[in-house]
ZALUM-557643 format. One record per atom (N, C-alpha, C, O): residue number from 1; residue in one letter; atom name; x, y, z. Coordinates in nm, 2 decimals, always signed. Atoms other than C-alpha are relative to their C-alpha. Layout:
R  pos  code  site  u  v  w
R  NUM  a  CA  X  Y  Z
...
This chain:
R  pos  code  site  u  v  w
R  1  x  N  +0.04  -0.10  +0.09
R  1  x  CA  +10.79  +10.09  +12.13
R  1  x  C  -0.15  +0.03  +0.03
R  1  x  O  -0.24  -0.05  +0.04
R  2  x  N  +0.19  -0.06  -0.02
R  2  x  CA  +10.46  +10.29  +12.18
R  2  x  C  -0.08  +0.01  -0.14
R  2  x  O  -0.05  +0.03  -0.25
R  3  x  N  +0.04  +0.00  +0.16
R  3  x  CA  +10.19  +10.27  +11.97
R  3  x  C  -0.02  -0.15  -0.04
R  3  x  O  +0.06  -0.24  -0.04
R  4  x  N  -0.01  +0.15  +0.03
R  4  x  CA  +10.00  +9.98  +11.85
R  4  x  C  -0.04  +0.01  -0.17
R  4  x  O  +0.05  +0.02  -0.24
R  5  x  N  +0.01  -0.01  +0.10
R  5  x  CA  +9.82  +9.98  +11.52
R  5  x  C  -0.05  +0.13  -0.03
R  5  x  O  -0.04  +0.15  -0.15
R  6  x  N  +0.05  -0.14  +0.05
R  6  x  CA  +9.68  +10.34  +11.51
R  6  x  C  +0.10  +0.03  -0.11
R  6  x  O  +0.20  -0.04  -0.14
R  7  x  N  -0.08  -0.08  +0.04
R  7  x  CA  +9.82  +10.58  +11.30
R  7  x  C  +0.10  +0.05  -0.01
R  7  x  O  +0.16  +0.07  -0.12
R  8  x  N  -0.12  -0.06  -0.07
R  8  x  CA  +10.09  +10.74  +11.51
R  8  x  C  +0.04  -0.13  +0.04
R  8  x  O  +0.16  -0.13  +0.01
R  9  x  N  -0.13  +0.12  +0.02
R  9  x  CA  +10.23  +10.37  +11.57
R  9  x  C  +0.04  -0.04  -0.08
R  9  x  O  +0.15  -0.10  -0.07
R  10  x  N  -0.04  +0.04  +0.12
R  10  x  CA  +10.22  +10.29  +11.25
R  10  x  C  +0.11  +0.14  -0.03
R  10  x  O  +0.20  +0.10  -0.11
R  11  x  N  -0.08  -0.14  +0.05
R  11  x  CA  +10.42  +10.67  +11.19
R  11  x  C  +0.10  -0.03  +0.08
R  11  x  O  +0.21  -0.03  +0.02
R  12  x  N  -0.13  +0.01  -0.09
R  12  x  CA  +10.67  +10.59  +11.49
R  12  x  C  +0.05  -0.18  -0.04
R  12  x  O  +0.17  -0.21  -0.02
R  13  x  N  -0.06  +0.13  +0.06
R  13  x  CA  +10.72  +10.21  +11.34
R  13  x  C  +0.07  +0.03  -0.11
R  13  x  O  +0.18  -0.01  -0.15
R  14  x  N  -0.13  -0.02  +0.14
R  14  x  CA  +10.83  +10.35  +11.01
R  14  x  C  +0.11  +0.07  +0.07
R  14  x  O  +0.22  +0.01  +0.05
R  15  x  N  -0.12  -0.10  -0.03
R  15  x  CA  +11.08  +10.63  +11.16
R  15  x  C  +0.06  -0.11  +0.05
R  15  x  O  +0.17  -0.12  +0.01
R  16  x  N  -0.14  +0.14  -0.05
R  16  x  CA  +11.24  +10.28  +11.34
R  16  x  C  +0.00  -0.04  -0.08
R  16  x  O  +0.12  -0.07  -0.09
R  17  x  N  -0.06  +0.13  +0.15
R  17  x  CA  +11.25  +10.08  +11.02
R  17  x  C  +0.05  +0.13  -0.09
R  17  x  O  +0.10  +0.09  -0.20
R  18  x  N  -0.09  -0.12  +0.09
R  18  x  CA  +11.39  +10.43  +10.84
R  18  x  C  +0.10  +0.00  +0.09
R  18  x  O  +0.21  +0.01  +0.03
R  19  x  N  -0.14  -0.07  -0.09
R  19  x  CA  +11.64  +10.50  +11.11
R  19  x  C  +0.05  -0.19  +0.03
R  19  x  O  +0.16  -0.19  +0.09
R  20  x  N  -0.08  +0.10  +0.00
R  20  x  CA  +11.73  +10.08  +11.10
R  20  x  C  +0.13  -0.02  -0.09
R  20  x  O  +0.14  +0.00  -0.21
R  21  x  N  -0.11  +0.01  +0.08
R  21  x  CA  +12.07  +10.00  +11.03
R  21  x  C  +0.04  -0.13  -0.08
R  21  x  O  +0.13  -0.21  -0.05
R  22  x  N  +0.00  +0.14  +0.07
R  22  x  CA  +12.00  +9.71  +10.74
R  22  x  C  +0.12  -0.04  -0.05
R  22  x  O  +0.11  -0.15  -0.11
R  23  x  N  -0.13  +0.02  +0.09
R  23  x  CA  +12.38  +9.72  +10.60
R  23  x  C  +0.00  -0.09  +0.13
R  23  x  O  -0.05  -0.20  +0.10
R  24  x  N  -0.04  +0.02  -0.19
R  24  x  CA  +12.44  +9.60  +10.99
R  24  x  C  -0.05  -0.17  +0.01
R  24  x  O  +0.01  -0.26  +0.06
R  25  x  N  +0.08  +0.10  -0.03
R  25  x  CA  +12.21  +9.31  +10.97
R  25  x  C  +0.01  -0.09  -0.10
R  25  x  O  -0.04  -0.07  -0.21
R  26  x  N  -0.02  +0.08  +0.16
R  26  x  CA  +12.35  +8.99  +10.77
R  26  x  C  -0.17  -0.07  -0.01
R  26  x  O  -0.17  -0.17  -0.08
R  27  x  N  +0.13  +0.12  +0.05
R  27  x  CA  +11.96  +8.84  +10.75
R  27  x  C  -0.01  +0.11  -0.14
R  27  x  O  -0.01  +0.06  -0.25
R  28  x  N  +0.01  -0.09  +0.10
R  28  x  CA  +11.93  +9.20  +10.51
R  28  x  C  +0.03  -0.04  -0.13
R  28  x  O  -0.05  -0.04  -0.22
R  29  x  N  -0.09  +0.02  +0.10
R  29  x  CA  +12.23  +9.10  +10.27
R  29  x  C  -0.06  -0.15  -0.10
R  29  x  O  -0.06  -0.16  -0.22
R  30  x  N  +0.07  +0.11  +0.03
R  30  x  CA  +12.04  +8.74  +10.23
R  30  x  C  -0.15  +0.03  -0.07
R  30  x  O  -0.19  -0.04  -0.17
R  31  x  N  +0.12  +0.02  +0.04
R  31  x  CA  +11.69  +8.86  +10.18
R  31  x  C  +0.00  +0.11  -0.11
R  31  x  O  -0.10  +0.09  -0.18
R  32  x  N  -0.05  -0.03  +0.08
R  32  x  CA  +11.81  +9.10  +9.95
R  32  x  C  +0.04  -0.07  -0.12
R  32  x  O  -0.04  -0.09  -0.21
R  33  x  N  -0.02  +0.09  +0.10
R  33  x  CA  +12.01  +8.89  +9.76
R  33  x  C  -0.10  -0.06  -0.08
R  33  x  O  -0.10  -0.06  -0.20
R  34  x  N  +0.12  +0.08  +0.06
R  34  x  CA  +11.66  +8.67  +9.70
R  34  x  C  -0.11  +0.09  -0.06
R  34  x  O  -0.18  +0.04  -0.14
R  35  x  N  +0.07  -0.06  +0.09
R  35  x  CA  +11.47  +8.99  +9.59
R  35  x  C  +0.01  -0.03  -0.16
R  35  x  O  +0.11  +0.00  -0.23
R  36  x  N  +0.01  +0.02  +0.12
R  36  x  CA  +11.36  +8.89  +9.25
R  36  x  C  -0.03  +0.13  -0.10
R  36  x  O  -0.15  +0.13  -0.14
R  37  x  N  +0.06  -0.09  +0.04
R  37  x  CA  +11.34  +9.21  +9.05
R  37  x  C  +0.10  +0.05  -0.14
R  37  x  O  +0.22  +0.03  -0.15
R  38  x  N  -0.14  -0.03  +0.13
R  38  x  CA  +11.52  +9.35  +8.72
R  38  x  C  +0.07  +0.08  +0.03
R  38  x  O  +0.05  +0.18  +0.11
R  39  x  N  -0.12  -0.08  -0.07
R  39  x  CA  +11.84  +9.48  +8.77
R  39  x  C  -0.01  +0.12  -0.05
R  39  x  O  +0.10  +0.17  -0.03
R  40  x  N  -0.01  -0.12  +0.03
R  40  x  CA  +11.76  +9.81  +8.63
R  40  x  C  -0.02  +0.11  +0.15
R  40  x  O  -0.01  +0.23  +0.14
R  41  x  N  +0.01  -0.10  -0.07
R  41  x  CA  +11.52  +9.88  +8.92
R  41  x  C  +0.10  -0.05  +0.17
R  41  x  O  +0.13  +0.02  +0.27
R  42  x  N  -0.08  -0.03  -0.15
R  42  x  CA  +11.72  +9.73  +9.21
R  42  x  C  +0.06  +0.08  +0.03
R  42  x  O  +0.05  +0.11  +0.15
R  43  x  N  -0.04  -0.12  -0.04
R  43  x  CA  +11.93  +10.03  +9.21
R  43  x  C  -0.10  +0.14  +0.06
R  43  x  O  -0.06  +0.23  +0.12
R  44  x  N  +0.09  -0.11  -0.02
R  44  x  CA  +11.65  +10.25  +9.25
R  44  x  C  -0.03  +0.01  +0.17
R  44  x  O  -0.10  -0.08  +0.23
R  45  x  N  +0.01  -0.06  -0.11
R  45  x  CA  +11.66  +10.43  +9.59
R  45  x  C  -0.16  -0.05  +0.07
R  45  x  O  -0.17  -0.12  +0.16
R  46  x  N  +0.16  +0.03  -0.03
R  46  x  CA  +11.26  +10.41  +9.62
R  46  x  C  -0.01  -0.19  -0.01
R  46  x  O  -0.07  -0.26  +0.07
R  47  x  N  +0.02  +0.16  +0.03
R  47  x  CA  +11.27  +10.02  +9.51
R  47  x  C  +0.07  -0.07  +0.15
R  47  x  O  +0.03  -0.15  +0.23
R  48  x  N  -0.03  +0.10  -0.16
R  48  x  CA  +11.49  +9.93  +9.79
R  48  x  C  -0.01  +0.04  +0.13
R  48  x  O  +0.01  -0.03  +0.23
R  49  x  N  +0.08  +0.02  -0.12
R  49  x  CA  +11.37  +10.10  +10.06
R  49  x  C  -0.17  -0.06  +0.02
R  49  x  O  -0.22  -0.10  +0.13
R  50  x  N  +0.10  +0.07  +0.03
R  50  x  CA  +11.05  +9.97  +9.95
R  50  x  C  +0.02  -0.15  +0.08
R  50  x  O  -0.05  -0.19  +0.17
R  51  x  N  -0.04  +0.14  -0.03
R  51  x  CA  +11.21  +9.62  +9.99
R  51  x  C  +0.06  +0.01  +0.19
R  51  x  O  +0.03  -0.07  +0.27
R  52  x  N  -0.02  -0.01  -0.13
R  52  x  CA  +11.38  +9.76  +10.35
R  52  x  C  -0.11  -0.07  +0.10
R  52  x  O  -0.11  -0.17  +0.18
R  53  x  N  +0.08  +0.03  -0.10
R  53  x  CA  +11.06  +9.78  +10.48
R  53  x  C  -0.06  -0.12  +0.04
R  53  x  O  -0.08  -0.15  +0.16
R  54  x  N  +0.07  +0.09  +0.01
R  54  x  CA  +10.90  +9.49  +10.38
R  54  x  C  +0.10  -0.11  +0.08
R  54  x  O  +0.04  -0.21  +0.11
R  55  x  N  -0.04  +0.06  -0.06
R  55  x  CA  +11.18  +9.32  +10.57
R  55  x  C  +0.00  +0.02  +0.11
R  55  x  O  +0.00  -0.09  +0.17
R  56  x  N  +0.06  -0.07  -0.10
R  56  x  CA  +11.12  +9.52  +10.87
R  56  x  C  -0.14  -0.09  +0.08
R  56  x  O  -0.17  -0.16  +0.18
R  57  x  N  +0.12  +0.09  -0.01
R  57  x  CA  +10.82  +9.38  +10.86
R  57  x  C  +0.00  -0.16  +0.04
R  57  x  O  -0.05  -0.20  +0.14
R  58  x  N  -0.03  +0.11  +0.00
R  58  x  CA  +10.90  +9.04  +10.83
R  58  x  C  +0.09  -0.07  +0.15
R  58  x  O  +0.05  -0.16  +0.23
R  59  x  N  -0.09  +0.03  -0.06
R  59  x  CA  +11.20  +9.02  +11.05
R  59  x  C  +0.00  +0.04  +0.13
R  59  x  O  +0.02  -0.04  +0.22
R  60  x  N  -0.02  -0.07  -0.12
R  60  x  CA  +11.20  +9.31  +11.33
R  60  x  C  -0.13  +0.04  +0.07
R  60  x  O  -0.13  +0.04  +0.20
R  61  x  N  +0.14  -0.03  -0.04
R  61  x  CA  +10.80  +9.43  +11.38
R  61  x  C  -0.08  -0.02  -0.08
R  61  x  O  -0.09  +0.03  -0.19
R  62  x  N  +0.04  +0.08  +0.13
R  62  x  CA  +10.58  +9.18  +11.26
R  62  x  C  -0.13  +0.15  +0.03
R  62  x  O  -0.08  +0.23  -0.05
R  63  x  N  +0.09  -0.09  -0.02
R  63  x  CA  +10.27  +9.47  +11.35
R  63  x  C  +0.01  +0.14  -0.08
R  63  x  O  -0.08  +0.23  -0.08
R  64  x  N  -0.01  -0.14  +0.13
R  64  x  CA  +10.42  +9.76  +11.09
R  64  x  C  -0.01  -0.03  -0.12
R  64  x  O  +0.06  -0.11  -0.17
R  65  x  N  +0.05  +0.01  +0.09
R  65  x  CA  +10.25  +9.80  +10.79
R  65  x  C  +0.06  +0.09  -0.09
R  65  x  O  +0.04  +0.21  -0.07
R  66  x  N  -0.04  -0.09  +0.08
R  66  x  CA  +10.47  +9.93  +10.48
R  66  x  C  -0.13  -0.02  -0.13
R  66  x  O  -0.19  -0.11  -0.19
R  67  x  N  +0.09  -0.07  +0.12
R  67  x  CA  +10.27  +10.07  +10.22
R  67  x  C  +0.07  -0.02  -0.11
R  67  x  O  +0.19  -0.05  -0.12
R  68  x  N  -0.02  +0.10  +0.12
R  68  x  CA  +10.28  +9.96  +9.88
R  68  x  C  +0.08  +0.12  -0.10
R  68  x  O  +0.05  +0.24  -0.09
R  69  x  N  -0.08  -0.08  +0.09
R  69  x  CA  +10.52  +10.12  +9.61
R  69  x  C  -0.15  +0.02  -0.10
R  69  x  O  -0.22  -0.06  -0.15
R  70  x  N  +0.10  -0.04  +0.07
R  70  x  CA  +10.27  +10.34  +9.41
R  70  x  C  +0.02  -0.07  -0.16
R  70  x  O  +0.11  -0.11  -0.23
R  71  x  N  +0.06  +0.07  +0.17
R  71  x  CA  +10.12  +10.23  +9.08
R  71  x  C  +0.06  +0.08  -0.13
R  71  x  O  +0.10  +0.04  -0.24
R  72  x  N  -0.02  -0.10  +0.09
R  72  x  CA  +10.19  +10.50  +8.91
R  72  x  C  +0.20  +0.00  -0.03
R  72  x  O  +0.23  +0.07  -0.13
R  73  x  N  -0.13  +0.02  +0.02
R  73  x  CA  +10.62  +10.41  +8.92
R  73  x  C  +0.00  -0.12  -0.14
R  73  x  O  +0.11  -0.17  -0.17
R  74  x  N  +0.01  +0.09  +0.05
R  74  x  CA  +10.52  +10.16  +8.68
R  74  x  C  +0.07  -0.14  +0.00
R  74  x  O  +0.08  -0.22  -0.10
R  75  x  N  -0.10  +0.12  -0.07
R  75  x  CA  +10.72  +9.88  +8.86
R  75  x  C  -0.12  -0.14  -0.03
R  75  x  O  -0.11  -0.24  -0.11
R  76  x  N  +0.07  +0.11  +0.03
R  76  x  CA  +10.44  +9.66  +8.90
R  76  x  C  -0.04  -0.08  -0.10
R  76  x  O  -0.04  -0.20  -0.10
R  77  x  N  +0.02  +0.06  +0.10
R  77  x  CA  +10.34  +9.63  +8.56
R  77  x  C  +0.11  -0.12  -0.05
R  77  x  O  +0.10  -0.23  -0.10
R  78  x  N  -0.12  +0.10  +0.07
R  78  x  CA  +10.68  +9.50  +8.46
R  78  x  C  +0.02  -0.12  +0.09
R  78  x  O  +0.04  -0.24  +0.06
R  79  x  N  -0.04  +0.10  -0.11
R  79  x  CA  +10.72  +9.32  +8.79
R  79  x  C  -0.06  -0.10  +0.01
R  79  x  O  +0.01  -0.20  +0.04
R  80  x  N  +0.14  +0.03  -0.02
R  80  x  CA  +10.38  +9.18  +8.82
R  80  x  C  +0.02  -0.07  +0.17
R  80  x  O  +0.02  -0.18  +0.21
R  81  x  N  +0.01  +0.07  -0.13
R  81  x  CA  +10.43  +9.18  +9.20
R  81  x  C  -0.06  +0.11  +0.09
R  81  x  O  -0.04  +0.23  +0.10
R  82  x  N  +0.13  -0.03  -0.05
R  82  x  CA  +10.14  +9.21  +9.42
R  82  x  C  +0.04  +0.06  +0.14
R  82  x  O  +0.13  -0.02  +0.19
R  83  x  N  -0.03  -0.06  -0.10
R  83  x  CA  +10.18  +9.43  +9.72
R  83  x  C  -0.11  -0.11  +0.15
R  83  x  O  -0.21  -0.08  +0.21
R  84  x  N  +0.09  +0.12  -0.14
R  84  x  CA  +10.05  +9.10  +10.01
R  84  x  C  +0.08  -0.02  +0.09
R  84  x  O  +0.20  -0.06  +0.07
R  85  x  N  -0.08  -0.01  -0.15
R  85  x  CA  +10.13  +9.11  +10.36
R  85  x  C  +0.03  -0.12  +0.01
R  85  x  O  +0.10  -0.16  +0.11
């Protein structure tokens, strides 16, 4: 993949962790499972690509940086969980 930490690799790292196929991948179904979060917002579309990436991260390009679910969803407050790489 091209592209190291600029900008534009960071933009072409997310379109691969958006275009990853995580149903595909049993480590997903596991690190999933261990998301700690209230079950209202796990359903929430934005909450778990949120969590996608951060696995992304973790698992397939440790060098892609997802960006933190905004403040303003008021997740954090309830959640009290700190957006750290």
């Amino acid at each position: 993949m091209a592209g190291g930490g600029g900008p534009e690799g960071q933009q072409e790292k997310k379109a691969a962790a958006e275009g990853y196929a995580y149903e595909k991948d049993p480590r997903w179904a596991d690190y999933w499972s261990n998301v700690l979060i209230p079950q209202q917002h796990a359903g929430r579309p934005d909450v778990q690509r949120h969590f996608q990436l951060k696995f992304y991260q973790r698992y397939i390009v440790h060098t892609f940086l997802p960006l933190c679910l905004s403040l303003s969803l008021g997740i954090f407050k309830e959640l009290r969980i700190a957006c750290v790489l």
